[in-house]
N, C-alpha and C positions, 0 to 999 in steps of 0.2 A: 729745474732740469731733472733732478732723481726724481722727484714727484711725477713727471710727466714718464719718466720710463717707468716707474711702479706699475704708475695705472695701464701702459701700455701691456707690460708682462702679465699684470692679474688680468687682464681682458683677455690677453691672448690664450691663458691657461684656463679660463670660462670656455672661451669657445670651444679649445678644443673638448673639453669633456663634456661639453654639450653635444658636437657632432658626436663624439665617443657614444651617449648614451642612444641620440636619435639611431647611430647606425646598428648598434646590437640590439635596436626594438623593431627598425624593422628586417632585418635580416639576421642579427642573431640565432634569434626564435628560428628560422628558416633554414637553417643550418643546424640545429639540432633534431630535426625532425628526424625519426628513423624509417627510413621505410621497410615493409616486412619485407623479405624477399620465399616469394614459395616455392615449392620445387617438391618431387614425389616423393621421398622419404619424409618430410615436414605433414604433406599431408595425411600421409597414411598411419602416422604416427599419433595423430589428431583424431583420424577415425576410428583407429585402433582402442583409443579411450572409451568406446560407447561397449564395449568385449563383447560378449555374448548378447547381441541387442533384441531381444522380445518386443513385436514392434502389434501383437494380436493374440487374443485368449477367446477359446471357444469352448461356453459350459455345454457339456452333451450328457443324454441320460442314456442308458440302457438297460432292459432285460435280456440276462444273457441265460439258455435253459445248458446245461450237461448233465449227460447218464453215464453211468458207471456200470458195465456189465458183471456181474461177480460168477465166482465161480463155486460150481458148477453150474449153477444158474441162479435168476433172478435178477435184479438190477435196481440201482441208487441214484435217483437226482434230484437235483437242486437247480433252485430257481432263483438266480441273483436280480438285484436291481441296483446299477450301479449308477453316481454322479462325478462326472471325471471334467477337470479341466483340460483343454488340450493348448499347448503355447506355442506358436510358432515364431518364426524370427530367423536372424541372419548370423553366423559365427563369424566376427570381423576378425578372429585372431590369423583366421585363414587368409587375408589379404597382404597379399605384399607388394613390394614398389612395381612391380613389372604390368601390376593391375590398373597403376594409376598414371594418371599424364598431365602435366598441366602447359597450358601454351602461355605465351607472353603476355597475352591480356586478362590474366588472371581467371581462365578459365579451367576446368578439370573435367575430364574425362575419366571417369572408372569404373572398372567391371568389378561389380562385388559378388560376394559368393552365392550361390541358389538358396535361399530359403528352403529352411524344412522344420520340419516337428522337433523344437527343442527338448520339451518334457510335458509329461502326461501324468498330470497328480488327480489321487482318488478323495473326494468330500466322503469322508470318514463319516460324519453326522449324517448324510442322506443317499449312506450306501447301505443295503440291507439284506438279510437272505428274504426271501419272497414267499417259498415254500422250499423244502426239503421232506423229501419222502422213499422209501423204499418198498418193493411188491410184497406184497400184506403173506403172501404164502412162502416168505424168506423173513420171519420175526429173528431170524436165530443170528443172521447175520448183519455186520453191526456196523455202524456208519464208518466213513472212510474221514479222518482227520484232514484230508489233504484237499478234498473235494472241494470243498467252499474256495483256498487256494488256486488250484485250477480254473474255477471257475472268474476269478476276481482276474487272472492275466489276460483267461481270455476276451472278458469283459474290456480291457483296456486293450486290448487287440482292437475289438470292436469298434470302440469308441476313436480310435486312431484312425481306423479305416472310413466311419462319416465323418470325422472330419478333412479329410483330405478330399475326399467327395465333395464334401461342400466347399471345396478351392482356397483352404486354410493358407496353402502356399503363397497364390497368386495374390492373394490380401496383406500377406505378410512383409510379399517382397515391394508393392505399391507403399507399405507404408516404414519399410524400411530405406527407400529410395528419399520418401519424403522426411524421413526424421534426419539423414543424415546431409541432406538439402539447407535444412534449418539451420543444422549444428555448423556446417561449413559457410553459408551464407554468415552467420553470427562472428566467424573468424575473419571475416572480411573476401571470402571469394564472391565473385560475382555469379559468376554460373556455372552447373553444372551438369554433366552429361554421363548417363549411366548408360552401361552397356549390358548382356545379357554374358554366361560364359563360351554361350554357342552360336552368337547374334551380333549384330549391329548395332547400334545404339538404341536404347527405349526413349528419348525421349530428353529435350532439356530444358533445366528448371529455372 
C-alpha cells in the first residue's frame, strides 16, 4: 500500500513539473517579450543622435580676381585660385517633439529643419595666388598684407554662391530625408513621412 501511494506521489509530482516546464516554454518566453512602445519624445530623441547630419560635399574651384585702388593713385591686384569644399546637411539639434508625430501603427510623420550650408573648408594644398601685381608707374607703393586675405573670403563667398546654384540644398535635404529613413527604419518604425517647414508632406518611405 505505501508502495503504491509513493509511486502515485512521485508521478504526480512528474507531471506536474512537466506541465510546469511545457507551460513556461510555450508561454513563458511570450510573456516576457517587451514591446517598444514609441511615442514623439523617444523618437526625436533617436534623431537627435545623428546632431549636425552632413548628408553632401561639393568640391568647387575658383578664380577669384580683386584690385585694390591706392592712394593717390595707382592700384594692386591679385589673382587667387581657390579649392573649397562646400558641406551641406541638416542641424537635427533644431528639431523638437512638436515636429514629430507618430500614429498607432508605428508610423512617423516629421517636419525636419531646411537644409542649408553647414561649413565651407579651403584645400590649403590646391589654393594658390595666381598672379599678384601692382601698376608698374607705382614701384614706390608697397603691397597690401591683407589683400591676399580679402581676397581668400571673397573666394569662399564665391564658392558658396555655385554651390547653392548648383541645388547643394535640395540634394542635401533628399539625402537627409533618406539617411534618417534608414536610421529609423533600423529602430523598428515602419514608415515614415516627412514634411517640409512650409509644406505638406514630401513624401513616404
Amino acid at each position: 500500500m505505501w508502495k503504491t501511494i509513493k509511486f502515485y506521489t512521485v508521478s504526480a509530482v512528474v507531471l506536474a513539473l512537466s506541465a510546469t516546464c511545457v507551460y513556461l516554454y510555450y508561454f513563458g518566453r511570450r510573456e516576457a517579450v517587451v514591446r517598444r512602445v514609441l511615442d514623439s519624445p523617444a523618437v526625436v530623441k533617436e534623431i537627435q543622435q545623428l546632431s549636425e547630419l552632413v548628408t553632401v560635399k561639393y568640391s568647387i574651384q575658383k578664380v577669384v580676381g580683386l584690385k585694390e585702388e591706392k592712394v593717390p593713385f595707382g592700384s594692386e591686384q591679385v589673382l587667387l585660385m581657390v579649392q573649397a569644399d562646400v558641406l551641406g546637411g541638416v542641424d537635427l539639434a533644431a528639431l523638437n517633439t512638436n515636429d514629430v508625430q507618430v500614429a498607432p501603427n508605428h508610423t512617423v510623420t516629421a517636419r525636419l529643419p531646411a537644409a542649408k550650408v553647414l561649413h565651407v573648408y579651403v584645400d590649403e594644398k590646391q589654393t594658390r595666388v595666381w598672379d599678384r601685381s601692382k601698376t608698374w608707374w607705382t614701384p614706390w607703393v608697397p603691397f597690401n598684407p591683407e589683400l591676399e586675405q580679402k581676397a581668400r573670403l571673397a573666394a569662399l563667398e564665391a564658392v558658396q554662391a555655385a554651390a547653392l546654384e548648383m541645388g547643394i540644398l535640395s540634394n542635401a535635404q533628399q539625402n537627409a530625408e533618406k539617411t534618417i529613413y534608414e536610421f529609423l527604419h533600423a529602430t523598428g518604425v515602419e514608415s515614415v513621412r516627412f514634411k517640409t517647414s512650409a509644406e505638406g508632406s514630401t513624401g513616404a518611405k
